[in-house]
C-alpha positions as CSV (number, residue, x, y, z in Angstrom):
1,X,50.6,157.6,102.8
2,X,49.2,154.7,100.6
3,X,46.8,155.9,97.2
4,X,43.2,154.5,98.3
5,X,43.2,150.7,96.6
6,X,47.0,150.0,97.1
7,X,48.1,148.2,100.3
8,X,51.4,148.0,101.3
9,X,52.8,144.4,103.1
10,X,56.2,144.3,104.8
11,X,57.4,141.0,106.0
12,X,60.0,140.3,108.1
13,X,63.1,138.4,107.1
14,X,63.1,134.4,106.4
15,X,63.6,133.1,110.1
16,X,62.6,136.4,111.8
17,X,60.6,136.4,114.9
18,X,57.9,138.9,116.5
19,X,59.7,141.9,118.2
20,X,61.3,140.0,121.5
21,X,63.1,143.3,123.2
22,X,66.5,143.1,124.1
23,X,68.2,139.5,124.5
24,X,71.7,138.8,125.6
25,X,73.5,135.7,123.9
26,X,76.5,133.9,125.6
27,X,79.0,132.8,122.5
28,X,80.3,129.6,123.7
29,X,83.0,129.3,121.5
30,X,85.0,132.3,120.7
31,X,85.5,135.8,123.1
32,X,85.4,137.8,120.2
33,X,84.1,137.6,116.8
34,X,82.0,139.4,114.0
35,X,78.3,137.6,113.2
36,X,77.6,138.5,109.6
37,X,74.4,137.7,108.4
38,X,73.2,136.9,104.6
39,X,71.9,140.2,104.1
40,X,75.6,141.6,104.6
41,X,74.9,143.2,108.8
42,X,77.3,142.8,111.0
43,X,77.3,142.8,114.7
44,X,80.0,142.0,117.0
45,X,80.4,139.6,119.8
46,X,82.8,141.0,122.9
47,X,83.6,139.2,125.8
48,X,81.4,135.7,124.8
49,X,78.3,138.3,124.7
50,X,76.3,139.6,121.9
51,X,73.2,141.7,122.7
52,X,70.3,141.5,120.3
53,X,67.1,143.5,119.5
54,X,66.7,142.7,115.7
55,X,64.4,139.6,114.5
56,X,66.7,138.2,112.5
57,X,69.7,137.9,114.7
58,X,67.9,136.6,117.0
59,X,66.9,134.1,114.8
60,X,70.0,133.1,113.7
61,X,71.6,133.4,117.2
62,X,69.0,130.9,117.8
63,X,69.6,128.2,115.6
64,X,73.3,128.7,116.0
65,X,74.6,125.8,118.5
66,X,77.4,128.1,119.5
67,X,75.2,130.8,121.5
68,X,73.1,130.1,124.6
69,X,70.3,132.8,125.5
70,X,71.5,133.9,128.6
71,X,69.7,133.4,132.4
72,X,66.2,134.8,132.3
73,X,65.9,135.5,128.8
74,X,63.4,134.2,126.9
């Protein structure tokens, strides 16, 4: 609970997008690998598929020409 007079602001990380739910990558490049990002999370990719529900993997997963959103995603 905030003190009456201080607001609190949270902002998302650089490159970070609105809540989008669950999306499903395709890695185009490698079967397996680990996707470390500059705040030191990792998250694995297994069998050419990473699954995604944070902003700022999606984000980079985005700008990253090795993964493809899969069909019907976003």
């Amino acid at each position: 609970m905030s003190k009456p007079g201080i607001t609190q602001s949270i902002s998302a990380p650089v490159g970070a997008t609105k809540d989008e739910g669950v999306v499903t990558f395709a890695d185009k490049a490698f079967k397996s690998r680990t996707i470390v990002l500059s705040d030191g999370r990792a998250f694995p990719v297994s069998k050419s598929r990473i699954t995604a529900n944070d902003a700022a993997l999606i984000a980079y997963l985005d700008r990253h020409a090795d993964f493809e959103r899969t069909a019907g995603q976003g």
